[in-house]
N, C-alpha and C positions, 0 to 999 in steps of 0.2 A: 611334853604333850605334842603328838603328832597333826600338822594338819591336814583339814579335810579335801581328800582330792578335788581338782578343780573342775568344774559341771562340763559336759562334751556339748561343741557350739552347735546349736540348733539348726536342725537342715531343713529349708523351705520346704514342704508338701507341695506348693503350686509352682509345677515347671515354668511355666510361664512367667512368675516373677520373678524367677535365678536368669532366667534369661535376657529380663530386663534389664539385671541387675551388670550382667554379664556386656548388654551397649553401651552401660555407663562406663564402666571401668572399659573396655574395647570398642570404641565406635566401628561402625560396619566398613566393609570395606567399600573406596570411593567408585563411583560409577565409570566403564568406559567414556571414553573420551566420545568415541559414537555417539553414547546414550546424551550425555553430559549435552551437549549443544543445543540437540532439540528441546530437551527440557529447560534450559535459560533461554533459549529464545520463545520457546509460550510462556514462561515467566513473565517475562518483558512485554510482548502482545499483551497477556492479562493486565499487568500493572495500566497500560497504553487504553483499553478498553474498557477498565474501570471510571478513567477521569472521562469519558465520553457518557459514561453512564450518568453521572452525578450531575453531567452539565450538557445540555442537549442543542441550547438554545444555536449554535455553529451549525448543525445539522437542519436545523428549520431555516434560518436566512441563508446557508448555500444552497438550498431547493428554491428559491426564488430564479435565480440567473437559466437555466438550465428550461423553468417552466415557460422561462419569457422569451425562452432562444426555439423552443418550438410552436408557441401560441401564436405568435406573432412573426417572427423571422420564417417560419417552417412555414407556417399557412398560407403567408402572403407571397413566398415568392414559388408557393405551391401550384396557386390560384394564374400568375402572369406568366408561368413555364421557362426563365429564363436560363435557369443551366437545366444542360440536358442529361436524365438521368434517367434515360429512355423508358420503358413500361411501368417505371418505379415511382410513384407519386413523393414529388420532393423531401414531404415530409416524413414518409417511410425511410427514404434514403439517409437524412438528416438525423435521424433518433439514433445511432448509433454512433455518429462521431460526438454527437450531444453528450450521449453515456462521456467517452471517452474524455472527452474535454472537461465537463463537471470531476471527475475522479482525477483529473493532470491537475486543476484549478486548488483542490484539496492538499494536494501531497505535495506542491513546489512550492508552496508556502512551510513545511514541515519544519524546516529548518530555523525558526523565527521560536521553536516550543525549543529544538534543545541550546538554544543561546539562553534561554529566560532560565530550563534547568541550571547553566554553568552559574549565571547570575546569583541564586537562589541556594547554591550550591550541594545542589543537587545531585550534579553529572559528577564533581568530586567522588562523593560520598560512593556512586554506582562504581567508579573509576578503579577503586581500592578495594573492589570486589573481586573474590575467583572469575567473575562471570568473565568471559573472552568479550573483547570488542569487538568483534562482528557479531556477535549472538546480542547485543547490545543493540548495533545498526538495525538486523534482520529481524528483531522482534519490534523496532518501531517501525521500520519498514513495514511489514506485516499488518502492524495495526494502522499505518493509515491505507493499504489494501485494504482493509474490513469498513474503515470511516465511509471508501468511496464504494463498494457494495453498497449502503445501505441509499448513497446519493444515487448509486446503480438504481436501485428499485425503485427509488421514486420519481425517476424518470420514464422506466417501463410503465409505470400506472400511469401516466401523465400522458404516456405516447398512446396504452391502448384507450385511456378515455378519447383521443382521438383518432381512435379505428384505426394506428396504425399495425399494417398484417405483420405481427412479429408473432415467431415461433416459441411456440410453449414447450417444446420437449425436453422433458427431465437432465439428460444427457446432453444438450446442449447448452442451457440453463446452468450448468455446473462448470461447461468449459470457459462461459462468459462471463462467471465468476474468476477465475482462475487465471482468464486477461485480464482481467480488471485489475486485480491483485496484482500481478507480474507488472505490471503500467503502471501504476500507483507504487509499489517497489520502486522500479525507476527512478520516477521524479522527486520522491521524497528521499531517496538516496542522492540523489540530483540537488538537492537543494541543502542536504545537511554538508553534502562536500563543499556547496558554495559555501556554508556559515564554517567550515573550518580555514576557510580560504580569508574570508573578511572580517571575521570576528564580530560582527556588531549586527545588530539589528535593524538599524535603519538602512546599513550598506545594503544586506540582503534584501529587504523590500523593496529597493528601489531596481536590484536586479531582477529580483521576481518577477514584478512589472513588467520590467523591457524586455525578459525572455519567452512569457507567457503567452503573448497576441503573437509573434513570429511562431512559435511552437505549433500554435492552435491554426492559424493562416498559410503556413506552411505546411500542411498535411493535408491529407484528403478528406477531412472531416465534414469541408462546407461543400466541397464542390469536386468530381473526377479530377483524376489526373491528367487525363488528356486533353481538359480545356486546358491549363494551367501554360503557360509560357517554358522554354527550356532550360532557364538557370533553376524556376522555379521547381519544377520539376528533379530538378538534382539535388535540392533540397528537401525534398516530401522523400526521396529516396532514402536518405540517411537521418529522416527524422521517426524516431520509436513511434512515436503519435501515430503515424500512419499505417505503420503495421499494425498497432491496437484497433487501429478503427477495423482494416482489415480485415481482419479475423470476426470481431462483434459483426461488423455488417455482412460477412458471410453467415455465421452462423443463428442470427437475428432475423434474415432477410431472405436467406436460400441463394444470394448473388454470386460470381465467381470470386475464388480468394484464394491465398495460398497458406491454408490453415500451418502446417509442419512450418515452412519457414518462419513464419508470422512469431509460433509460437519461439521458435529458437533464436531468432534475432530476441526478442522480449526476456527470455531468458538470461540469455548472455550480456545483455544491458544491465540487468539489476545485481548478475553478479558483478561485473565489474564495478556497478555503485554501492554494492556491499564495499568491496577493496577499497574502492577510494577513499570512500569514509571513514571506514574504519582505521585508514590509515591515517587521516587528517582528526581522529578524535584529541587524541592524547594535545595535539596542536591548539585549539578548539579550548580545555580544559587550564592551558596555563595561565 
């Protein structure tokens, strides 16, 4: 007895799910390298942006320092006219290195989260990912540029509840986003390099500390440069702070600045504290 020929295999009617069927057995091909980066490093900003969501209360006590540096520091020595910041009411003058220093205050602490990562073992686990290590740096870099926008704006409300004349135009508003970020880049690049340098937690605070009032004092945030003494002055030259301020108080204020440079020194800072770091990770992780 002959048997019965065997049934011919069923062909999907919906293209769509031969196709699907078609990713499983062939996954897609991997993205350019171009593409590739940007997208792990918003990955990373997202992940970064997330734990800011769920936990806010950092963001409410660092707006205290920043409201009390122009309530009272701003007004009072608004009021007795001692440095001269010729037609500019001190504490116009003052609101934008405030910005600047509140967003430095944020990011040079940064490096204290990815030690508690390694601890936690955390930065391992990221470590043994495809994701590149700079795309790792530059998306936490990034999200604490977003941290200090939002310190950004609550210093802007704070300055115009006290009449000070800052410019509201859209275009300019986007660029002072954008130092902020670059500046914040920096220092939180700045501070993750010091934790791959010292390993530990308490080391880094204590450097925080002593680098942070030199950073902030040594720029032109409180006061012109041209009151400033000559060594000091050699130092406001080669400190980022001071072109940050720079550029916010030109485009904040309408005063003279030199926006293009301002901008390219701040650039070329955060990349090199991409590099550094990134290069100090794997160190950092043992």
């Amino acid at each position: 007895m002959s048997e019965a020929p065997a049934a011919p295999r069923a062909v999907s009617a919906d293209p769509a799910r031969g196709h699907g069927i078609d990713l499983l057995l062939k996954p897609p091909p991997p993205r350019a390298g171009w593409r590739l980066l940007p997208a792990r490093v918003g990955a990373m900003c997202a992940v970064e942006l997330q734990k800011l969501r769920h936990d806010r209360t950092e963001l409410y006590t660092r707006a205290i320092q920043p409201a009390l540096w122009l309530l009272i520091f701003g007004q009072t020595f608004t009021r007795i006219k001692a440095i001269p910041t010729g037609v500019i009411p001190y504490v116009d003058y003052l609101a934008p290195g405030i910005i600047a220093q509140s967003a430095m205050f944020i990011a040079i602490f940064y490096g204290i989260q990815i030690i508690w990562e390694r601890d936690a073992g955390v930065l391992n686990k990221l470590l043994v990912t495809p994701t590149p290590r700079s795309a790792l740096i530059t998306g936490k870099a990034f999200a604490a540029g977003v941290k200090s926008l939002v310190q950004a704006v609550v210093v802007l409300l704070i300055a115009a509840l006290l009449g000070v004349a800052l410019t509201w135009n859209p275009l300019k508003l986007l660029a002072v986003a954008a130092i902020v970020v670059l500046g914040s880049a920096f220092f939180s690049c700045l501070s993750m390099t010091i934790a791959g340098v010292v390993l530990s937690r308490d080391r880094l605070m204590g450097i925080g500390q002593a680098i942070t009032m030199p950073l902030f004092f040594g720029s032109n945030a409180l006061y012109p440069v041209s009151v400033m003494p000559g060594w000091l002055q050699s130092v406001s030259k080669a400190n980022p702070l001071s072109y940050e301020v720079d550029a916010l108080r030109g485009l904040l204020l309408g005063t003279p600045h030199h926006l293009a440079s301002d901008f390219a020194v701040l650039f070329i800072a955060a990349a090199l504290g991409v590099t550094a770091a990134s290069a100090l990770l794997g160190r950092l992780a043992r």
